[in-house]
Backbone as a printed PyTorch tensor [residue, N CA C, xyz], in Angstrom:
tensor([[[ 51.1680, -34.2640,  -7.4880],
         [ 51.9090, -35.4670,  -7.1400],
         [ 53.3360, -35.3170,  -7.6610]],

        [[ 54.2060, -35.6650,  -6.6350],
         [ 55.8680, -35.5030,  -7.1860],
         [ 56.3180, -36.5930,  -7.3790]],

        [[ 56.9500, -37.5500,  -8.4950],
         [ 57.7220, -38.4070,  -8.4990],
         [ 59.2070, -38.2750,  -8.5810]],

        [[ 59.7660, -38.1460,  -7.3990],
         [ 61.2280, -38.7860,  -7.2720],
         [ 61.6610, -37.2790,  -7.1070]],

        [[ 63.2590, -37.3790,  -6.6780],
         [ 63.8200, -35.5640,  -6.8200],
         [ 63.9480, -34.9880,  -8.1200]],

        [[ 63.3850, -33.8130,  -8.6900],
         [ 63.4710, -33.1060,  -9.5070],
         [ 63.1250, -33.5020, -10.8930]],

        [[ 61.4040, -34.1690, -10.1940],
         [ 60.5730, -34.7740, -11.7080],
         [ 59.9410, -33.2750, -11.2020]],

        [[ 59.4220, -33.0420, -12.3840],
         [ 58.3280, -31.8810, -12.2000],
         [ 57.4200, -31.9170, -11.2640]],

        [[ 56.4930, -30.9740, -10.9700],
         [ 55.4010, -31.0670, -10.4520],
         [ 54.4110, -30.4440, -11.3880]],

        [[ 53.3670, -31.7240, -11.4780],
         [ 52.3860, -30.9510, -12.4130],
         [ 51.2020, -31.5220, -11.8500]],

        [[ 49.8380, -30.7880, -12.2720],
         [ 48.7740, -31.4680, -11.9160],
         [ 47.8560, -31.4350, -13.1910]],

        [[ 46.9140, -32.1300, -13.3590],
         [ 45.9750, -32.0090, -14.2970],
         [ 44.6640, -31.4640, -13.7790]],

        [[ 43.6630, -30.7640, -14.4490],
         [ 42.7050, -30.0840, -14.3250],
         [ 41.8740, -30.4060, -15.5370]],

        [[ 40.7410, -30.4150, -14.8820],
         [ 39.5720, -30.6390, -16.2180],
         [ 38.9470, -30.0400, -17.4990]],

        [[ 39.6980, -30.0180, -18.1010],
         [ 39.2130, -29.0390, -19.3320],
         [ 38.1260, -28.2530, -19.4700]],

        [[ 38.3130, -26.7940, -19.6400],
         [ 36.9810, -26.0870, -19.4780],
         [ 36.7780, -25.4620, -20.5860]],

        [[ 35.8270, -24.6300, -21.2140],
         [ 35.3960, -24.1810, -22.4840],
         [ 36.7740, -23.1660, -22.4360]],

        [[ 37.0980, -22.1940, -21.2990],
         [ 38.1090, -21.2740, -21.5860],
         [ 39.5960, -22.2840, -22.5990]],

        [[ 39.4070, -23.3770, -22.2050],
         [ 40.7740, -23.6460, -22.8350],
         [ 41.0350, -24.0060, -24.0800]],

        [[ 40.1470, -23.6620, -24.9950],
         [ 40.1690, -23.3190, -26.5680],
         [ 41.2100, -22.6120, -26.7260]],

        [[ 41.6980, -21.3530, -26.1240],
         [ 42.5960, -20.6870, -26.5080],
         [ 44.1080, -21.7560, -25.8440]],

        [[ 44.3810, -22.7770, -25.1360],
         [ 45.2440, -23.7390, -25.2630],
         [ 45.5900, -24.5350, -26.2070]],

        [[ 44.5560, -24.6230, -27.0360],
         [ 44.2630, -25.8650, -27.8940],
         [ 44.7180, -25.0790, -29.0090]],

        [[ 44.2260, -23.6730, -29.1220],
         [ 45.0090, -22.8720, -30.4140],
         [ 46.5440, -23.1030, -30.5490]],

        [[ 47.3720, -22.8040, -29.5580],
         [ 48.3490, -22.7310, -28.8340],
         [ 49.2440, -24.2900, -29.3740]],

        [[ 48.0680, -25.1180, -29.0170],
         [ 48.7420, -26.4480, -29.2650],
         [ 48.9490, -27.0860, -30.8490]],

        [[ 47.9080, -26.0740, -31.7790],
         [ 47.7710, -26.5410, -33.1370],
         [ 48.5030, -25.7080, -34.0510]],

        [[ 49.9090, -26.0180, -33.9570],
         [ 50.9950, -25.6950, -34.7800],
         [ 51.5110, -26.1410, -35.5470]],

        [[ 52.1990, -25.9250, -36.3340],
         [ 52.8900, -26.7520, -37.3620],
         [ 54.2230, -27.3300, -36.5330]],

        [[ 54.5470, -26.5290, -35.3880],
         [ 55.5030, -26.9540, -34.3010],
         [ 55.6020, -28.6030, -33.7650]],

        [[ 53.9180, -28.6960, -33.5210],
         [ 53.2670, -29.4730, -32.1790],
         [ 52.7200, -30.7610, -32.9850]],

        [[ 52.1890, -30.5110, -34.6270],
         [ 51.6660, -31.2020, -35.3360],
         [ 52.5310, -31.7840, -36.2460]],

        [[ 53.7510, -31.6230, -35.9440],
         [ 54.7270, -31.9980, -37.2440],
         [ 54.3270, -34.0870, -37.5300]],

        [[ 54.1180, -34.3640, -36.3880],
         [ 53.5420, -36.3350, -36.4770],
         [ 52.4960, -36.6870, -36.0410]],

        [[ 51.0590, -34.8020, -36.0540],
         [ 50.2040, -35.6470, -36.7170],
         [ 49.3530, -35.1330, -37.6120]],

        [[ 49.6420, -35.1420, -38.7500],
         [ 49.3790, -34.6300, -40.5670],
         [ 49.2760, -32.9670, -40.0940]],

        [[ 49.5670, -32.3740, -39.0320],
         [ 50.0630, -30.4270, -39.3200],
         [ 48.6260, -30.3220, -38.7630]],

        [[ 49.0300, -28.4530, -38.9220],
         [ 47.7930, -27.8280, -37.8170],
         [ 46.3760, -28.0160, -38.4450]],

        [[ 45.4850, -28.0650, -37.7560],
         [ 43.9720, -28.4430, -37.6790],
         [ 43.2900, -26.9620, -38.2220]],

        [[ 41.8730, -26.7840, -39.1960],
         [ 41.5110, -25.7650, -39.6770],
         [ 40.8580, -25.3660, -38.3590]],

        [[ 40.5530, -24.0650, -38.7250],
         [ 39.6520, -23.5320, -37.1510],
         [ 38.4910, -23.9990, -36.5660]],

        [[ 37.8000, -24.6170, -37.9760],
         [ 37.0100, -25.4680, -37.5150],
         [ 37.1300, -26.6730, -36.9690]],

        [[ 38.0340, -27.3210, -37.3690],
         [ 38.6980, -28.3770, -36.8010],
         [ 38.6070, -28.2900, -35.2510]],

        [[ 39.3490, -27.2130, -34.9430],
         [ 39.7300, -27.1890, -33.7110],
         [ 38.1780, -26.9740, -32.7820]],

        [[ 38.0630, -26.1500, -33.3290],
         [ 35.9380, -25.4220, -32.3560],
         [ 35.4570, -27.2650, -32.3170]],

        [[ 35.8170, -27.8890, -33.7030],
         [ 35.2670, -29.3030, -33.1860],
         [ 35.7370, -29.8860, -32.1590]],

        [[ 36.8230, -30.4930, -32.4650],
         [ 38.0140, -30.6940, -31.2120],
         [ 37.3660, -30.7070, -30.1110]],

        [[ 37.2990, -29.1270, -29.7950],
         [ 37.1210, -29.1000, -28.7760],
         [ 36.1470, -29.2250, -27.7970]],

        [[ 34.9190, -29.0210, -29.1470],
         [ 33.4840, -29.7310, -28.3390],
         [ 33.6000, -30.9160, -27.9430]],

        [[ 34.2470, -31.9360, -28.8710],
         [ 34.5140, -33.1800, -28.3700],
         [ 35.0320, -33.0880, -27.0110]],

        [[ 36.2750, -33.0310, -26.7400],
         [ 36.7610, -32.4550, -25.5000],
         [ 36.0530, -32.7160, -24.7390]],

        [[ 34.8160, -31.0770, -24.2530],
         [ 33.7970, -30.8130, -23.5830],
         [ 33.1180, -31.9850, -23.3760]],

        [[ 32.4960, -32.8320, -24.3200],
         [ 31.4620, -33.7840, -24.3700],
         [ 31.8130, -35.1050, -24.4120]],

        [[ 33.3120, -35.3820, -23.7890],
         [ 33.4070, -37.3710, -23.2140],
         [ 32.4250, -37.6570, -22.6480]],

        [[ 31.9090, -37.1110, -21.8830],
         [ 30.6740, -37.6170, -20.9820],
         [ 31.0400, -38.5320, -20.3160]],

        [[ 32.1330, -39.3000, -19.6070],
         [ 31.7360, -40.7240, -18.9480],
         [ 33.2290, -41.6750, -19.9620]],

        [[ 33.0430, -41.1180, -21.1560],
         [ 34.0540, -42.1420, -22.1940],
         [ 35.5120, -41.4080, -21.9800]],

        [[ 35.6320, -40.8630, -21.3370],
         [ 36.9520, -40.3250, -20.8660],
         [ 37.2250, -39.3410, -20.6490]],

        [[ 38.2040, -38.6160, -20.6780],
         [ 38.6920, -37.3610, -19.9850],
         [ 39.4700, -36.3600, -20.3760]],

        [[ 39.6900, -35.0060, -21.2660],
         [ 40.5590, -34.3170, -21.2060],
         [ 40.8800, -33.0170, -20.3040]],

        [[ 42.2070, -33.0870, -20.1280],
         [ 42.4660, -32.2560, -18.6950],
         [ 43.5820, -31.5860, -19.3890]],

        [[ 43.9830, -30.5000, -19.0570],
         [ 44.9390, -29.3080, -18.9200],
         [ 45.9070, -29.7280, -17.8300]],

        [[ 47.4510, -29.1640, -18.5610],
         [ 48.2770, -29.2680, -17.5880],
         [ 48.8580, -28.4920, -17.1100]],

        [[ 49.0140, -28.1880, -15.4190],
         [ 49.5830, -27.0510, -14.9500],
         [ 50.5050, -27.7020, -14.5830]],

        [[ 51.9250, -26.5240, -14.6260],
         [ 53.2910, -26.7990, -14.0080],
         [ 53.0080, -25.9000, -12.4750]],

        [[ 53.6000, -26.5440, -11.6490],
         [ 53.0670, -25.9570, -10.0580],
         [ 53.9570, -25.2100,  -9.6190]],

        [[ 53.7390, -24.2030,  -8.8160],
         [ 54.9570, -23.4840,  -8.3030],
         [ 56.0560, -24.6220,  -7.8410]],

        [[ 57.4330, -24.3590,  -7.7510],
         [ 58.3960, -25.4130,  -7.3460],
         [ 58.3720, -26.1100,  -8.3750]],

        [[ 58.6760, -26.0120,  -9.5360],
         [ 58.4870, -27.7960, -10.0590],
         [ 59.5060, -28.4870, -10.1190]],

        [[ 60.3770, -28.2740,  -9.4230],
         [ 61.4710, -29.8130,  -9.2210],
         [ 62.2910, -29.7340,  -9.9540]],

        [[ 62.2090, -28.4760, -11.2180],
         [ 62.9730, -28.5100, -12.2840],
         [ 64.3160, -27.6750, -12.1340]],

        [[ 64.3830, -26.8800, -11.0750],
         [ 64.9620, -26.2910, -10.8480],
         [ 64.9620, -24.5530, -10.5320]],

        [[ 63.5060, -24.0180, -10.6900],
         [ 63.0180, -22.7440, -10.8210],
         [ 61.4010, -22.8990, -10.1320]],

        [[ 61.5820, -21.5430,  -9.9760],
         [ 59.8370, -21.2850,  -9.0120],
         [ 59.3480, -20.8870, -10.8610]],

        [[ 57.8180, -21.0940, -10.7410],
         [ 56.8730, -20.7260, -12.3120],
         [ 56.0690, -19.6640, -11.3410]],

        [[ 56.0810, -18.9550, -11.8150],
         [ 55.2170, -17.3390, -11.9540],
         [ 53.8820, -17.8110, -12.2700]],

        [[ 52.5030, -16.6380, -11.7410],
         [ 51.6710, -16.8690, -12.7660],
         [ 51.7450, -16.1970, -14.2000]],

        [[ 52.3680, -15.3150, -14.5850],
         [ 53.0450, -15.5540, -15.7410],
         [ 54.2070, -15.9490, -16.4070]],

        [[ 54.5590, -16.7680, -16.8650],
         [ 55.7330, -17.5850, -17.8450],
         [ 56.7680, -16.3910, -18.6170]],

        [[ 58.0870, -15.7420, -18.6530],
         [ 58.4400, -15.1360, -18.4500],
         [ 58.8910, -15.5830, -20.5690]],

        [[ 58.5060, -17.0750, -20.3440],
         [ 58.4930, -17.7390, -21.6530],
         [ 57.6680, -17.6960, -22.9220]],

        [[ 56.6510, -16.7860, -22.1200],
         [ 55.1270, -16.7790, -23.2180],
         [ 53.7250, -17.4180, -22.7060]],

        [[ 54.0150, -18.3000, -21.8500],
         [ 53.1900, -19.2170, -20.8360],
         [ 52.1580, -18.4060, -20.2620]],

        [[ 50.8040, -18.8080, -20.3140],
         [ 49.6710, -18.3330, -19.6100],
         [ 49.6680, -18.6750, -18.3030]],

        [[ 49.5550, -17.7810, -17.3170],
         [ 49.4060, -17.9110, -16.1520],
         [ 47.9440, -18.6850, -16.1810]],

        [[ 47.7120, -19.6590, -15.0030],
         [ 46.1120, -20.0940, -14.7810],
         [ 45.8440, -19.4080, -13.1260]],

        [[ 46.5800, -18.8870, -12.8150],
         [ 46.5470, -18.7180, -11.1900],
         [ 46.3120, -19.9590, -10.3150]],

        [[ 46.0660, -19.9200,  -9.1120],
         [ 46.2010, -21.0990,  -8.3750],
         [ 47.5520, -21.7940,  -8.3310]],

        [[ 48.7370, -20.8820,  -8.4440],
         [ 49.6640, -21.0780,  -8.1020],
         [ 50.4170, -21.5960,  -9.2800]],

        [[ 50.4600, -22.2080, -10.3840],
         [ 50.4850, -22.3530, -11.4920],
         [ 50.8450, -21.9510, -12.7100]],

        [[ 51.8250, -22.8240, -14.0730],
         [ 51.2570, -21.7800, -15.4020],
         [ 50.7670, -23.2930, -16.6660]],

        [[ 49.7300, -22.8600, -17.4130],
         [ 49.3350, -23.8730, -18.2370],
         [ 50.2320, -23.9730, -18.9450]],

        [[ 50.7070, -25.2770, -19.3010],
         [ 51.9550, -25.7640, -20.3790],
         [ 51.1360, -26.7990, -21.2020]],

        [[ 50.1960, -27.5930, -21.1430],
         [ 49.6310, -28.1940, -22.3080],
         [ 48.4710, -29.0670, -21.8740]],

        [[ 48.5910, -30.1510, -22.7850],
         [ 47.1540, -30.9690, -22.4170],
         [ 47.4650, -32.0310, -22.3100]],

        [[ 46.4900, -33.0680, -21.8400],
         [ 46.7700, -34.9370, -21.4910],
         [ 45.4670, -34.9660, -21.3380]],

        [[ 44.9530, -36.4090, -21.5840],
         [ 43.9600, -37.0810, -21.8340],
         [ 43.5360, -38.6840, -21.6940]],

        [[ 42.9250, -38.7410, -21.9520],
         [ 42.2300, -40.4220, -22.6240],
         [ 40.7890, -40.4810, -22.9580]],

        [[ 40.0070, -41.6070, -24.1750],
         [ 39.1510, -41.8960, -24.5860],
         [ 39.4460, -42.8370, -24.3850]],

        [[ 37.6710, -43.8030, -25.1240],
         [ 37.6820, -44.9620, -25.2110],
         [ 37.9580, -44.9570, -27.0050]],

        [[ 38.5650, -46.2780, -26.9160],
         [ 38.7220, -46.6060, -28.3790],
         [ 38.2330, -48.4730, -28.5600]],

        [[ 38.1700, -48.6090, -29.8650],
         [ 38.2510, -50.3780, -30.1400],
         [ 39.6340, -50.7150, -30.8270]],

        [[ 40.3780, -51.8070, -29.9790],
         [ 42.0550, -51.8350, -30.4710],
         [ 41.3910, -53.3920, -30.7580]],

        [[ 41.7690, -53.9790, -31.7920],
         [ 41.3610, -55.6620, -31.9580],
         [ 40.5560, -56.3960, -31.3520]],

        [[ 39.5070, -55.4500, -31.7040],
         [ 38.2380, -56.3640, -31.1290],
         [ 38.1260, -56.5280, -29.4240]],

        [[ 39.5420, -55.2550, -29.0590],
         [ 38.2370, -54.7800, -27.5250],
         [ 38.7010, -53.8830, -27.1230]],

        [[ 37.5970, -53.3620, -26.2670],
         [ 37.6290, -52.1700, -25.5560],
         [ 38.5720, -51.7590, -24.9730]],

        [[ 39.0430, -50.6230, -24.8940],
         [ 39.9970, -50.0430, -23.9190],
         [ 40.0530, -48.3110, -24.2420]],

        [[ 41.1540, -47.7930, -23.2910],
         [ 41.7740, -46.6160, -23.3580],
         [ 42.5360, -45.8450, -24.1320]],

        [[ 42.6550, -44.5610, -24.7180],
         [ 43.7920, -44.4920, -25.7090],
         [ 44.2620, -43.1470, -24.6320]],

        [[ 45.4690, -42.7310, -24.6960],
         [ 45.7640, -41.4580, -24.5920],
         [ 46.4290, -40.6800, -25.5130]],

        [[ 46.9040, -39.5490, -24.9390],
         [ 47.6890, -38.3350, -26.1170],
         [ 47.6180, -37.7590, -25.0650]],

        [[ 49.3990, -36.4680, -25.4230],
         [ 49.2670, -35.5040, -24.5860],
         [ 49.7600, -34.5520, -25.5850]],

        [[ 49.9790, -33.3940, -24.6820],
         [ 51.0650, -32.1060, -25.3470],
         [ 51.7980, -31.0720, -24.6100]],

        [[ 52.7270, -31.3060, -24.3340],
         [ 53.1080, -29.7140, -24.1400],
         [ 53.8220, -29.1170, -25.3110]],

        [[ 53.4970, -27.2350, -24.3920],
         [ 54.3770, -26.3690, -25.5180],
         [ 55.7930, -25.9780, -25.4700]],

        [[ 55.6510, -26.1030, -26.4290],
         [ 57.8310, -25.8910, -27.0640],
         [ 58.1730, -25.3510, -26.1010]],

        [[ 58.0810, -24.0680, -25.2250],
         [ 58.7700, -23.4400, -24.4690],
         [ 59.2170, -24.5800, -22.6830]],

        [[ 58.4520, -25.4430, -22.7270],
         [ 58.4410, -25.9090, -21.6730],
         [ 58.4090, -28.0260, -21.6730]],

        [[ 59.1360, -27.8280, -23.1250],
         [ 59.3160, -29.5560, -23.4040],
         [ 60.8610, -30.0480, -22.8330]],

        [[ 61.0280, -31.4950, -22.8760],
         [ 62.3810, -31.6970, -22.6120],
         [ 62.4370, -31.9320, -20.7640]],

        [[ 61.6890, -31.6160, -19.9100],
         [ 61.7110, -31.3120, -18.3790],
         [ 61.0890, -32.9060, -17.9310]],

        [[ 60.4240, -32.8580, -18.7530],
         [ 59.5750, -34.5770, -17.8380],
         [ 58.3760, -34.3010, -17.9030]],

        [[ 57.7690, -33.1240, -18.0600],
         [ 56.1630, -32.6310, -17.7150],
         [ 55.4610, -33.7250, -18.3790]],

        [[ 55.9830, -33.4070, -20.0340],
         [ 54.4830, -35.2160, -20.5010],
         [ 54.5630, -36.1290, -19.8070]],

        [[ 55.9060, -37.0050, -19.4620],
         [ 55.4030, -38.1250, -18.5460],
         [ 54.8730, -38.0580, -17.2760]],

        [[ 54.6620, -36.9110, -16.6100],
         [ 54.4290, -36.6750, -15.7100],
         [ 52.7100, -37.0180, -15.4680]],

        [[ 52.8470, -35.8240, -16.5170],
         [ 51.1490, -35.8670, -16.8350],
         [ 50.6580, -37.2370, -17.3030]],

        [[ 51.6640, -37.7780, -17.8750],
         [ 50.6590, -38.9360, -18.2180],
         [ 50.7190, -39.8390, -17.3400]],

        [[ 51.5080, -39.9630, -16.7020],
         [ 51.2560, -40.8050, -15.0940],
         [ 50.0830, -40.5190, -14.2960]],

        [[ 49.8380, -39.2040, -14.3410],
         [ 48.5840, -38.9450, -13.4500],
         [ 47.3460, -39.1840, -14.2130]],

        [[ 47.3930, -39.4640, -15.6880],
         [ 46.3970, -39.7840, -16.7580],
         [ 45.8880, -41.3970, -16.0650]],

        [[ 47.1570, -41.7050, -16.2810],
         [ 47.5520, -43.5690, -15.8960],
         [ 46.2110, -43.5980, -14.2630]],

        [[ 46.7360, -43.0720, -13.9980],
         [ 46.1140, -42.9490, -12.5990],
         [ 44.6260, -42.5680, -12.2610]],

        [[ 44.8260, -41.7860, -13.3230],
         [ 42.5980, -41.4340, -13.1800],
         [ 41.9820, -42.5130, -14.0250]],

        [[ 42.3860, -42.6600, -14.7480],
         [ 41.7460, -43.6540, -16.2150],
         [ 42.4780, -45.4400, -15.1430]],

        [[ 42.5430, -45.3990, -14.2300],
         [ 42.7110, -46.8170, -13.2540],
         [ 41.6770, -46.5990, -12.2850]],

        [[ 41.3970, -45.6720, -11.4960],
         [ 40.3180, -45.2370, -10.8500],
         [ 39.2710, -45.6850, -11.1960]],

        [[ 39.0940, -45.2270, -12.4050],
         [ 37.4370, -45.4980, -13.7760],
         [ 37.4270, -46.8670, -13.6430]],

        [[ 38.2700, -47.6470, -13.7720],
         [ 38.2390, -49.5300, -13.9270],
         [ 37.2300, -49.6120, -14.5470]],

        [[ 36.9860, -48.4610, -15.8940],
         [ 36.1660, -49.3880, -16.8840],
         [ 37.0760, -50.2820, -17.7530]],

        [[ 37.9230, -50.3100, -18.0940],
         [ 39.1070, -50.9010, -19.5010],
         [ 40.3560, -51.5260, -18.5760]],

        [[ 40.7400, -52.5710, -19.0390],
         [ 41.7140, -53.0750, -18.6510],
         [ 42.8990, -52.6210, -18.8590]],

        [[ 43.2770, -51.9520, -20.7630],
         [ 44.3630, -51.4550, -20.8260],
         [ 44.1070, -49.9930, -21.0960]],

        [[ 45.4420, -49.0930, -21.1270],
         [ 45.2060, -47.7860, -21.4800],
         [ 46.7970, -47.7660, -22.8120]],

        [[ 46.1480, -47.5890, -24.0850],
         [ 47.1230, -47.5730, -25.1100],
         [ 47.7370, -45.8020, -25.2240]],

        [[ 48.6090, -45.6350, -25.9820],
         [ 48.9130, -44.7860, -26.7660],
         [ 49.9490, -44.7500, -28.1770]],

        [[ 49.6700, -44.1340, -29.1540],
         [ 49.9860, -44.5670, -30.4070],
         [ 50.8800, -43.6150, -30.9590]],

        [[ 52.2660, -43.1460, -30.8990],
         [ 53.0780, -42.2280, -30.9480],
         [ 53.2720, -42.3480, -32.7890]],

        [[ 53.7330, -41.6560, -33.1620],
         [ 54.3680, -42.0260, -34.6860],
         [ 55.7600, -42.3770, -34.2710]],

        [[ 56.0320, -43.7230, -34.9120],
         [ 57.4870, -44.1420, -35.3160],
         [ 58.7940, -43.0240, -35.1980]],

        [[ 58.1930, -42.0760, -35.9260],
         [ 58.9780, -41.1430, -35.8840],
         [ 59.1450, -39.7030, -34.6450]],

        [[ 58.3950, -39.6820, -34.2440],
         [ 58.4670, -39.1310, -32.3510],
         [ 59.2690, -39.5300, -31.9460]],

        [[ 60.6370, -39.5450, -31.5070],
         [ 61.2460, -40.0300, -30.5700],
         [ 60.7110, -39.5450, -29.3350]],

        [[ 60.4510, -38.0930, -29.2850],
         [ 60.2250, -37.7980, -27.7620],
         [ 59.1240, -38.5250, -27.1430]],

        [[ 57.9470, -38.3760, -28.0800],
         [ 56.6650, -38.3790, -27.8460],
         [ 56.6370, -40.2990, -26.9170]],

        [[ 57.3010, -41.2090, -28.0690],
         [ 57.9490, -42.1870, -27.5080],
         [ 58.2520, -42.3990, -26.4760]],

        [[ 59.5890, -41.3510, -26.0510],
         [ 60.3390, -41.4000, -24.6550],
         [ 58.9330, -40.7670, -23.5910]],

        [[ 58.6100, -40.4830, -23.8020],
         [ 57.9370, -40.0710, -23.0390],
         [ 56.8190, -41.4560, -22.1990]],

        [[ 56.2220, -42.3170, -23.5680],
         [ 55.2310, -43.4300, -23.2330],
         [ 56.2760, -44.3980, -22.2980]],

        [[ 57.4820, -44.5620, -22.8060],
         [ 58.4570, -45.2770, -22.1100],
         [ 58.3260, -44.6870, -20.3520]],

        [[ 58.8370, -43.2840, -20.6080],
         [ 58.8890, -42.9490, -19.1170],
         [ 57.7660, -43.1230, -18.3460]],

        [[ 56.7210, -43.1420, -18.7170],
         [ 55.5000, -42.7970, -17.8730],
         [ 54.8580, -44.3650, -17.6780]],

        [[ 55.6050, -45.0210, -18.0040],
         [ 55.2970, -46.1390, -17.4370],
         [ 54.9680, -47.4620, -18.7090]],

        [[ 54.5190, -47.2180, -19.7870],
         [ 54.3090, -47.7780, -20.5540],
         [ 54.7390, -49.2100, -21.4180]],

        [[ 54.4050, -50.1700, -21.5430],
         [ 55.3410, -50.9600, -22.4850],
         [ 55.1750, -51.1950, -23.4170]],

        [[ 56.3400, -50.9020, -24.8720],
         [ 55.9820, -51.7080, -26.2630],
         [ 55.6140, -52.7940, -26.2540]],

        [[ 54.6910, -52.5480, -27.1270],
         [ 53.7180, -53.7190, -27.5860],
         [ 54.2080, -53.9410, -29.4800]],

        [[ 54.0750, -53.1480, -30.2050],
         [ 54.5340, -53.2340, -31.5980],
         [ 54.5460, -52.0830, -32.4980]],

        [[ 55.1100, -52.0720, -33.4520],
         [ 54.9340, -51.0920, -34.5060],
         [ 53.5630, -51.4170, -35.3870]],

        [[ 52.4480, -50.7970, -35.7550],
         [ 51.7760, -50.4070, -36.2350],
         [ 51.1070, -49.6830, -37.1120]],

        [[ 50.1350, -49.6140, -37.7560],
         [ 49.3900, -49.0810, -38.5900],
         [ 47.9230, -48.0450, -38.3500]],

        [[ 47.8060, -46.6550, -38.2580],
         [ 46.7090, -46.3060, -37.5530],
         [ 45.7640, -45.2250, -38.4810]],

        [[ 44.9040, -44.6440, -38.4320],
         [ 44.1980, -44.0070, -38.5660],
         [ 44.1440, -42.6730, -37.9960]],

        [[ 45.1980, -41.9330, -38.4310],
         [ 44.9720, -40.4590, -37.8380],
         [ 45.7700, -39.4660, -38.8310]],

        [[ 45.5030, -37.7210, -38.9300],
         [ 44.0150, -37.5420, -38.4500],
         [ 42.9970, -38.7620, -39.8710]],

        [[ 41.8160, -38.5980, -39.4740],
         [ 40.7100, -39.4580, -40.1310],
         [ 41.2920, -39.2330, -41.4520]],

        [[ 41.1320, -40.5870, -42.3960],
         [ 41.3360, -40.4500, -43.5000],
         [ 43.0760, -40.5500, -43.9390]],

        [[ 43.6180, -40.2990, -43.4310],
         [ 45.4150, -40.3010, -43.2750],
         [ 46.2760, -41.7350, -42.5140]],

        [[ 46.8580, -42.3670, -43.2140],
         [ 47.3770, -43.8950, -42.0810],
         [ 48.4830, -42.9670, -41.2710]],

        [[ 48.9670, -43.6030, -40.4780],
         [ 50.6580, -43.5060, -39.9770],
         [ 50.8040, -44.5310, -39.3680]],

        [[ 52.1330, -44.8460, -39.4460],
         [ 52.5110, -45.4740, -38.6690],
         [ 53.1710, -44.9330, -37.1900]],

        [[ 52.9960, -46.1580, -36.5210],
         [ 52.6760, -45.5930, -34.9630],
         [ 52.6950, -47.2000, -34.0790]],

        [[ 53.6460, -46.7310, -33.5470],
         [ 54.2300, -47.8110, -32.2430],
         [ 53.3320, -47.4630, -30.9430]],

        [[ 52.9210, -48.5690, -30.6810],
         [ 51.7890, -49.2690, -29.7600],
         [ 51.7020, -49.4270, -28.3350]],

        [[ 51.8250, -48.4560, -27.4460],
         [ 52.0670, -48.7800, -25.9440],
         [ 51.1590, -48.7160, -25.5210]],

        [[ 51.2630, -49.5880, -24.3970],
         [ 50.2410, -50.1370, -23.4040],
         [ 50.4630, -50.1700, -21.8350]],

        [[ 50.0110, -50.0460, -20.9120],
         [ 49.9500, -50.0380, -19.6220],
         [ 48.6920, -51.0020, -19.0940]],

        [[ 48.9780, -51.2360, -18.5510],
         [ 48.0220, -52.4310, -17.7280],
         [ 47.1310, -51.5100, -16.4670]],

        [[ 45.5190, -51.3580, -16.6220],
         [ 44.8300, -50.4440, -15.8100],
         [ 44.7910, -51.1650, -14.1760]],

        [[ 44.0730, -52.8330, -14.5150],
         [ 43.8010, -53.5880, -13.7930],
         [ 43.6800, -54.9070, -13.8520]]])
């Protein structure tokens, strides 16, 4: 899906066991700087079973940048940047998602995304998370779909802004487990 001249083109794809080695990729001290740093290896093998096993409670998907992406350059299946080719015309640049969570006593959506350093700054997260917006509205299980940036993200921020999102407040959260941050509160309206 393309929004507007020279938003990216990206699509999301359903997370498969191969994409552990993405998730390595994504757990940097780079990528993790707002949220408490990189994850132990076990961490991550957890992670990612989770991942595997929403079952029904939501969704994580991989993001491909598409040949053409609007940005101004054709993408190879290999990234000339470091980027894994996925073939199918494509190269993987990161991840997007949603679960269910409990926000004040009700149900709804949370998301998170990521891309990698080599390929931030273009529009790809909001991109992706528009098309997040869009599957997790489909589901019409939850009315809203949140996401909880740290205060200190500006991008991560700009990004909830772009993709459609509206502040709701600054906040107090729980991540990773055991650790608070603070973290400004966006929301989108599913249905």
């Amino acid at each position: 899906m393309t929004r507007g001249t020279g938003a990216p083109r990206v699509r999301i794809e359903e997370w498969t066991a191969d994409d552990i080695d993405l998730l390595h990729r994504l757990n940097t001290p780079e990528m993790t700087e707002h949220l408490g740093g990189p994850e132990t290896e076990a961490q991550v093998v957890a992670r990612h079973g989770r991942y595997l096993g929403l079952d029904g409670t939501g969704q994580m998907f991989r993001v491909v940048l598409t040949e053409g992406d609007g940005t101004g350059g054709a993408v190879g299946d290999e990234g000339g940047d470091g980027a894994t080719g996925d073939g199918a015309g494509g190269t993987l640049v990161g991840s997007v998602g949603y679960w269910e969570l409990s926000w004040r006593g009700e149900r709804a959506y949370e998301t998170g995304w990521g891309v990698l350093p080599e390929f931030q700054g273009r529009g790809i997260a909001a991109a992706a998370a528009r098309e997040v917006i869009a599957v997790a509205r489909v589901k019409g299980r939850h009315r809203y779909l949140h996401a909880f940036p740290s205060v200190a993200h500006a991008a991560s921020n700009a990004v909830a802004r772009k993709a459609g999102f509206g502040f709701r407040e600054e906040c107090e959260i729980e991540y990773p487990k055991g650790r608070r941050m603070r973290a400004n509160n966006w929301r989108v309206k599913l249905g």
